[in-house]
C-alpha positions as CSV (number, residue, x, y, z in Angstrom):
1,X,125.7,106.4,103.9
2,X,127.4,109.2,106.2
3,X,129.8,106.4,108.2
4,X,130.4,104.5,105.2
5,X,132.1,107.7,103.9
6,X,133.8,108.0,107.3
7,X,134.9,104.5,107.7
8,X,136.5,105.5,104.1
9,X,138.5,108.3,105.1
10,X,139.8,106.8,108.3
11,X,140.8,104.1,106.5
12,X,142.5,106.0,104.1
13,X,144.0,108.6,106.8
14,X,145.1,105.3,108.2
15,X,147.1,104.1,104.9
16,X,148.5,107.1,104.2
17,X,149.8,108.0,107.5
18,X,151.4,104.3,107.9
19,X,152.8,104.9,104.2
20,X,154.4,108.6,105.2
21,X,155.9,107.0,108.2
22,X,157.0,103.8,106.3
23,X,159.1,105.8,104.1
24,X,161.8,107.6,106.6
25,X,161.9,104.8,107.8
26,X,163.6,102.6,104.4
27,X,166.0,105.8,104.0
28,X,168.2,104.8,106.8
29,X,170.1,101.9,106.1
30,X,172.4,99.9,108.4
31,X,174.2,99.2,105.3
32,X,175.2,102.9,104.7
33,X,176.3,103.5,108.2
34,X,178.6,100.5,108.7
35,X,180.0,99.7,105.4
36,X,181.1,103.2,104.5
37,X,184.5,102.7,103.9
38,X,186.6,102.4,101.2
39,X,187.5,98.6,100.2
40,X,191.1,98.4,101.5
41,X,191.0,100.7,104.0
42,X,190.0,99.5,108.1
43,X,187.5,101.1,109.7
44,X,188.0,102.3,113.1
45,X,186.0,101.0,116.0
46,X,182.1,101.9,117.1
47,X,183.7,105.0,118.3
48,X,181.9,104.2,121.6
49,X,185.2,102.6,123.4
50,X,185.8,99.1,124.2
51,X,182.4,98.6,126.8
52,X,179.7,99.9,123.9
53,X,177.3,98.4,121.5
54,X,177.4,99.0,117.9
55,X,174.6,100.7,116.0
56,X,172.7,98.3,114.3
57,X,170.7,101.0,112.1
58,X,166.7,100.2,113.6
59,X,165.2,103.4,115.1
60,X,163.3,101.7,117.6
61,X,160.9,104.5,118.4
62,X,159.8,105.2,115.1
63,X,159.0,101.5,115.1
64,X,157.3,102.0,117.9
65,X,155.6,105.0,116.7
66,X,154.2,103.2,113.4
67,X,153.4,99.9,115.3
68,X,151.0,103.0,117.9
69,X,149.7,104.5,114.9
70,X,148.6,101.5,113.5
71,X,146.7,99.8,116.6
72,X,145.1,103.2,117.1
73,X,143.9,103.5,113.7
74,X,142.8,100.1,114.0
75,X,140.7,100.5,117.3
76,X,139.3,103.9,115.8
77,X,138.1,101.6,112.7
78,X,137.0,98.9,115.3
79,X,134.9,101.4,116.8
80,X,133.2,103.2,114.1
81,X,132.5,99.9,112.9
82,X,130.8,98.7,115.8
83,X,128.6,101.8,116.0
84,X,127.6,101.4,113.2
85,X,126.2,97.5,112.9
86,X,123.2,97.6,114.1
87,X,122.5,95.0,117.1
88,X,119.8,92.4,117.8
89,X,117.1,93.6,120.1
90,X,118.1,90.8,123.6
């Protein structure tokens, strides 16, 4: 009964920590920081000179961060589970 209740909680931790994280992450869009100004009036460049890339608007380390979170919640799970299942005498 004692890893059930921990195969709970990590699972939960793992929800809730993926949900926190998910959250930031719909706040900042590409949207808001491209099409800011007003209809008529010309934006200017990127603002990074003729040879740069635009900002496109993904963070791509807190995509990274969620997508690490995630697989190591998953292999924690993975291993509590396998601990627990008992296995065939061979």
């Amino acid at each position: 009964m004692r890893i059930r209740t921990r195969k709970i909680v990590l699972g939960v931790a793992t929800i809730v920590s993926a949900l926190a994280l998910a959250g930031p992450a719909q706040a900042s869009t590409a949207a808001g920081d491209q099409y800011g100004a007003v209809l008529g009036e010309q934006s200017g460049g990127n603002g990074q000179g003729a040879g740069g890339l635009p900002f496109t608007g993904l963070n791509l380390l807190l995509v990274a961060g969620v997508g690490t979170a995630l697989t190591a919640g998953g292999m924690v799970i993975r291993r509590t589970a396998s601990r627990a299942t008992p296995r065939p005498p061979a």
